[in-house]
C-alpha positions in Angstrom: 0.0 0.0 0.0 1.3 3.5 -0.5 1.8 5.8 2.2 -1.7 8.3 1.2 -4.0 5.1 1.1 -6.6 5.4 2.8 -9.8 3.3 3.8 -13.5 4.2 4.5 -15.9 3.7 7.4 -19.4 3.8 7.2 -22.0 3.8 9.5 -24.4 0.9 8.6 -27.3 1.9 11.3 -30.5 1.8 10.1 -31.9 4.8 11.8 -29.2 6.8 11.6 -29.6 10.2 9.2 -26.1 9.6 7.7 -25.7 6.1 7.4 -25.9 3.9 4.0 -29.0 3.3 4.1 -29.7 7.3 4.2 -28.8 7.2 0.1 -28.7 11.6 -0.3 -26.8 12.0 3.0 -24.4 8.9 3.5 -21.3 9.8 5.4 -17.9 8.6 4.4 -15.1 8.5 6.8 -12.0 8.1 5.4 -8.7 7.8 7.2 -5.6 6.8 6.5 -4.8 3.2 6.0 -2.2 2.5 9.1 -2.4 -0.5 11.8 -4.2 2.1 14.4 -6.8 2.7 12.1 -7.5 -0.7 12.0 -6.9 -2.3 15.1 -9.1 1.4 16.7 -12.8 1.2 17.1 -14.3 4.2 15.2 -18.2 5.6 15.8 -20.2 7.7 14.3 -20.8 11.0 15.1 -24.2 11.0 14.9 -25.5 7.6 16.5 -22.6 6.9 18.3 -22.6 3.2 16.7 -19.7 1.6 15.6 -18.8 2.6 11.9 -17.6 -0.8 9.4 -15.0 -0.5 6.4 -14.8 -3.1 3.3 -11.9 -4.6 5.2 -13.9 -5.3 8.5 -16.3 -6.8 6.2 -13.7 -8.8 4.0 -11.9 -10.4 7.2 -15.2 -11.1 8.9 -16.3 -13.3 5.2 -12.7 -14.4 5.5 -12.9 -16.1 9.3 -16.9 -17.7 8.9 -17.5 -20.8 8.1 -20.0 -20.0 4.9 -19.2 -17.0 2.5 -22.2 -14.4 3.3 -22.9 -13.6 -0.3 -26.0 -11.8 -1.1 -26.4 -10.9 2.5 -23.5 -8.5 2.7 -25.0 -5.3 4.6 -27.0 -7.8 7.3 -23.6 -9.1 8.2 -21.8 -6.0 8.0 -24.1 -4.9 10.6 -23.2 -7.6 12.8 -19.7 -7.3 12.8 
């Protein structure tokens, strides 16, 4: 990875005004891609819920048993 990578959060909270489900006002956090991004917990700043990246969600798929498949964003959720 280069040194300006970086890698996006998202809040994935169903209620919450900024989160993907919120299609016109979804929030993207990025930050850079470093081990203390991704060994930190990150919330959001609206719902205080925890926020998920692609990666949380590729290492989760990674580690089950079954692949998820079509029910990517219900696992995400869960992570």
């Amino acid at each position: 990875m280069k040194a300006n990578d970086q890698i996006s959060y998202y809040c994935f909270t169903k209620t919450c005004p900024v989160s993907v489900y919120a299609c016109d006002s979804v929030e993207v956090v990025d930050l850079p891609f470093t081990e203390e991004t991704l060994t930190t917990e990150h919330r959001c700043e609206f719902c205080n819920h925890r926020l998920v990246s692609a990666v949380d969600i590729e290492l989760k798929q990674a580690m089950a048993k079954k692949p998820v498949g079509s029910r990517l964003i219900k696992y995400a959720v869960k992570v």
